[in-house]
C-alpha positions in Angstrom: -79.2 100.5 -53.4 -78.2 100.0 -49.6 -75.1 101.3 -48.3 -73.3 97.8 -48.3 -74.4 97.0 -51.1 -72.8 100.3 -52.3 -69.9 99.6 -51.0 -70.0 96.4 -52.6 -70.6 97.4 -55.9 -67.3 100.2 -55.2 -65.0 97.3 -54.0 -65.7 95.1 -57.3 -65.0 98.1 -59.5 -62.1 99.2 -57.6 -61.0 95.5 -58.1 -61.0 95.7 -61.8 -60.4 99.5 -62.6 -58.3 102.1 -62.5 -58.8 104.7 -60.2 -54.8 105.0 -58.9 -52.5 107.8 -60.4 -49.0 106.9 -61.7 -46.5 109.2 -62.5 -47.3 108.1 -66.4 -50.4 107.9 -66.3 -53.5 105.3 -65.1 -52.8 102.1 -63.2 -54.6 99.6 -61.5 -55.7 99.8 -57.8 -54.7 96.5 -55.9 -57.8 94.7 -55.3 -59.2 96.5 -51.8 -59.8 93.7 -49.1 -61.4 94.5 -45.6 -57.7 94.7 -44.5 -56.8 97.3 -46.4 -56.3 101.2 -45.3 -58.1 102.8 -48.5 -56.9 106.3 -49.1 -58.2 109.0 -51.9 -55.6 111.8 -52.5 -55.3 114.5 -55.0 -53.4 113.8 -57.9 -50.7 116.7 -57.1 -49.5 114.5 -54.0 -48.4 111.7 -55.3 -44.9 111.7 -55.1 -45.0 113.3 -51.7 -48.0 110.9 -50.1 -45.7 107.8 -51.7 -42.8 109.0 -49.8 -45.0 109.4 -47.2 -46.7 106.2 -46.6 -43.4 104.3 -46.9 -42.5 106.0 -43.8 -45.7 105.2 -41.7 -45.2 101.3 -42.6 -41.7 101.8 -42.3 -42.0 102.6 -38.5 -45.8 101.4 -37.5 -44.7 98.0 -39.3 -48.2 98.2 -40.7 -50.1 96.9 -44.0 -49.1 99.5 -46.1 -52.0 101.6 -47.1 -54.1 101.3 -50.6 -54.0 105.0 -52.5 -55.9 106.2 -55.2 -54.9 109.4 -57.0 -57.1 111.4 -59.0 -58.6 114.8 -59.1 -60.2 116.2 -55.7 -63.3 116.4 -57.4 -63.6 113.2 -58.6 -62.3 111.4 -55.6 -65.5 113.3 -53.4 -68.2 112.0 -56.2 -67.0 108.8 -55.5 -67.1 109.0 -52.0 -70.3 110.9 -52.4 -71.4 107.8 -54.4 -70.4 105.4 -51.8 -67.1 104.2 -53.1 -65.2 102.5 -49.6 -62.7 105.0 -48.8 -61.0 105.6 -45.1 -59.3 108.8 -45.8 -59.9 111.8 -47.7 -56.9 114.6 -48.6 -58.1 117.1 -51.2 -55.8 119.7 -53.2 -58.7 122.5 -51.9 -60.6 123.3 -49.2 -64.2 123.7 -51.2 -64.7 119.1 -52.0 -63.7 119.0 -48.4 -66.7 121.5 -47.4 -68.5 119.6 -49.9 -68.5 116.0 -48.1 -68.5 117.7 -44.9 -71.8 119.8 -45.6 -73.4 116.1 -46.4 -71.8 114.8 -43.1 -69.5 112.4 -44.6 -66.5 113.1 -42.7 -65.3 112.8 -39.4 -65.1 116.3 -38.6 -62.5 115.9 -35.7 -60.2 114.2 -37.8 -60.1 117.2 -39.9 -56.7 119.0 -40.4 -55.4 121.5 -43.4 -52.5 120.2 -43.6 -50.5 121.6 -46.4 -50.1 124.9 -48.6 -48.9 124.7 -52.5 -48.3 127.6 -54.8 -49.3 127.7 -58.5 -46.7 128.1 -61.6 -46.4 128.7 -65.1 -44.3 125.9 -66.9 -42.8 125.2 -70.0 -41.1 122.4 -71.8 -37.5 122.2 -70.2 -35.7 123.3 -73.5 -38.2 126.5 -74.4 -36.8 129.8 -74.4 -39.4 131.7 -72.3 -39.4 134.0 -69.5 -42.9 135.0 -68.3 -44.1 138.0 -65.6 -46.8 137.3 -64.1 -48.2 140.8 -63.6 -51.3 142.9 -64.2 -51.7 143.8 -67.8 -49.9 140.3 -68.6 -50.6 139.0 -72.6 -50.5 135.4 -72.1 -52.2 135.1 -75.7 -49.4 136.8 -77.5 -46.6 134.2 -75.3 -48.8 131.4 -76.5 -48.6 132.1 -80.1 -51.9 130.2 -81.2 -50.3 127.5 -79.1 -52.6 126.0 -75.4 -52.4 126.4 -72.3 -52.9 123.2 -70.2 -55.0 123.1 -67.4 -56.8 121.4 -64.8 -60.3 122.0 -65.4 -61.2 125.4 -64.4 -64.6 124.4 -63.4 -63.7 120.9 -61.1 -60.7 120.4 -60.6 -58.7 122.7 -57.7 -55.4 123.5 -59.8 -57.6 124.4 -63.0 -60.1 126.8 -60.3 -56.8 128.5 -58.7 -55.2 128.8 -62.4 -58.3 130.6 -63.6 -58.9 132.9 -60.8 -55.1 134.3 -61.0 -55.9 134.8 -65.1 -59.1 136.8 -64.3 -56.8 139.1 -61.5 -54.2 139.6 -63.9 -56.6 140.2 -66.4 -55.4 137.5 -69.1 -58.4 135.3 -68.7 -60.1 136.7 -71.7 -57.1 136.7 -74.3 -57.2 132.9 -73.5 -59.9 131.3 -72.1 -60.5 129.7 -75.8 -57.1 128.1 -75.7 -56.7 125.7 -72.9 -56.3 122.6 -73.0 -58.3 121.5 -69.9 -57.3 118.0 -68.3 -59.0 115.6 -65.5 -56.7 116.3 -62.8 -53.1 118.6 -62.8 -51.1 115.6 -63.5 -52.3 115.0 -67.3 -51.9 119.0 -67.6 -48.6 118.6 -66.4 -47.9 116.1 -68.6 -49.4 118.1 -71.6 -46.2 120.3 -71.1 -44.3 117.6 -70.6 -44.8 115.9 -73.3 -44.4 119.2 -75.5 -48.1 118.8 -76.5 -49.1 122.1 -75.1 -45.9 125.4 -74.9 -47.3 126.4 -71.2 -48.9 125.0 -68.3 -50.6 126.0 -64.7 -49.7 123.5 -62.3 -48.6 123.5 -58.4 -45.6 124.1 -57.9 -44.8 120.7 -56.6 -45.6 119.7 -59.7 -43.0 121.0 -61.8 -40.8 119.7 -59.0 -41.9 116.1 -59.7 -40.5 116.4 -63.4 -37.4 116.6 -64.9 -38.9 117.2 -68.5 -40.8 120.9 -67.5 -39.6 124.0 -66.1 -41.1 127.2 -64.1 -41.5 130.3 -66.0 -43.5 132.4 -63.8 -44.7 132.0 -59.8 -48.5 133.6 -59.8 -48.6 135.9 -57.0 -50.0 134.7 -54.1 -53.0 137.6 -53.8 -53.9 136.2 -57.4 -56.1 133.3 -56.2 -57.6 131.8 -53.0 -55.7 130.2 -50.6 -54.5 126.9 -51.5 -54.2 124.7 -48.8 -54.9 120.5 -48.4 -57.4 119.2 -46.1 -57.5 115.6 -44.4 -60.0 114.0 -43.1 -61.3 110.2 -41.6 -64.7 109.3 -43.8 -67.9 108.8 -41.6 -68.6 105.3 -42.6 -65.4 104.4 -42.0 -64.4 102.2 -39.3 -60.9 101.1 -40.3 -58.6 100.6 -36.9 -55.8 102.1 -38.9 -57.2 105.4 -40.4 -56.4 107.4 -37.2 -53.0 106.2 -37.1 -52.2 107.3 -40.8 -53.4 110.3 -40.3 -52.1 111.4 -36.9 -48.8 110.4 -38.3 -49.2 112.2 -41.7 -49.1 115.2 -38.9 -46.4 114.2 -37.3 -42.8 115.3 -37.4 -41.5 112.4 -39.2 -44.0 112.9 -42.2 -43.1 116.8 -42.8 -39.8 115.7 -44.7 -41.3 113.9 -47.8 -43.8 116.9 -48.2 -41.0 119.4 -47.6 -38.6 118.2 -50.4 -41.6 118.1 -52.7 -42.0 121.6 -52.3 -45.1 121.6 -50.1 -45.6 124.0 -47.3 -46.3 122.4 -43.7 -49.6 124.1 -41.6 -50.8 121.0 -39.7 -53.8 123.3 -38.6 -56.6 121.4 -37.0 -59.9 123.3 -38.0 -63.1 124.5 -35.8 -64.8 121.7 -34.8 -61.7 119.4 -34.3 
């Protein structure tokens, strides 16, 4: 299949489908048109990224821009697979590297841009109050009860939340209780919902709702890193995709991620 007719085939689906995060769940994208700024953003930004773009067409008096939320992994197989995206911002560093090994970003648009932290959460009414230390029994605080999770293999949340297990050495005693979920959102929810006792999620996250509550903070020496990359796609050529992202750096973005909970770098990376 050519590339436009790819990108053809990604504009019909995106059309009819679902590939946009709500706070409850899966909703519809707004049919993409050739006018429309198409941005794919982790899941764990939501709120933030909202807040965000309201601003940009608040003061650029722009079309506002069309963004799909979903799992950092996902969003890069379907930009591997040709979906018609302008901008990428992932909740790691490694499906960043990943499109940018197979040249499909602009690599001097490229900017980590934020920092998160991981959390243990619980229902907002459980009566639980976790350490997360060396030598911690996560199994005996679950009581035969899951653990909710993004994926540990895909999805960056689920990667970061299995790492800090294995360094505090808890992995074991529960690796054969999560409840893994497509992105950190439906994990969240899991907990939210009371469906699971505990969760791993960012720390925005729990932030974002009212119904969970932090139990523990994972030490930041637990797991990599975890900072959010941006970058302009290659085949890209959307006049507005510069704009959006220079002003997703600027001063007047830093607000919505700051009450969210997000730490600003703004760090343009070699290459830039």
């Amino acid at each position: 299949m050519s590339m436009k007719a790819t990108r053809r085939f990604w504009l019909s689906l995106m059309a009819v489908g679902c590939l946009s995060l709500g706070l409850g769940g899966l909703v519809p994208v707004a049919q993409a048109q050739s006018r429309d700024l198409v941005v794919f953003a982790a899941a764990s930004l939501k709120n933030a990224l909202d807040e965000a773009a309201a601003g940009y067409v608040r003061e650029s008096g722009k079309p506002a821009p069309k963004i799909s939320y979903a799992a950092s992994n996902a969003l890069a197989m379907q930009i591997e697979a040709g979906a018609p995206a302008d901008v990428f911002v992932s909740a790691d560093l490694d499906w960043m590297d990943y499109l940018a090994q197979k040249k499909m970003i602009k690599p001097e648009t490229r900017v980590n841009l934020l920092a998160n932290r991981i959390v243990l959460v619980a229902p907002k009414d459980a009566n639980v109050q976790v350490t997360l230390a060396p030598g911690l029994d996560l199994a005996g605080i679950l009581k035969g009860g899951r653990l909710a999770m993004g994926n540990v293999d895909a999805v960056p949340a689920g990667k970061y939340g299995k790492a800090a297990l294995e360094k505090l050495g808890a992995w074991e005693g529960v690796k054969s209780s999560i409840a893994q979920a497509d992105n950190v959102r439906a994990a969240l929810l899991l907990v939210s919902r009371g469906e699971a006792p505990l969760g791993i999620v960012y720390q925005t996250d729990a932030a974002s709702d009212p119904n969970v509550k932090i139990v523990g903070t994972f030490p930041e020496d637990s797991h990599p890193p975890i900072v959010y990359p941006m970058a302009g796609l290659k085949d890209s050529h959307h006049p507005d995709a510069a704009a959006f992202l220079n002003y997703l750096r600027s001063s007047a973005a830093k607000p919505a991620f700051e009450k969210q909970g997000f730490t600003i770098l703004n760090q343009l990376v070699s290459g830039s």
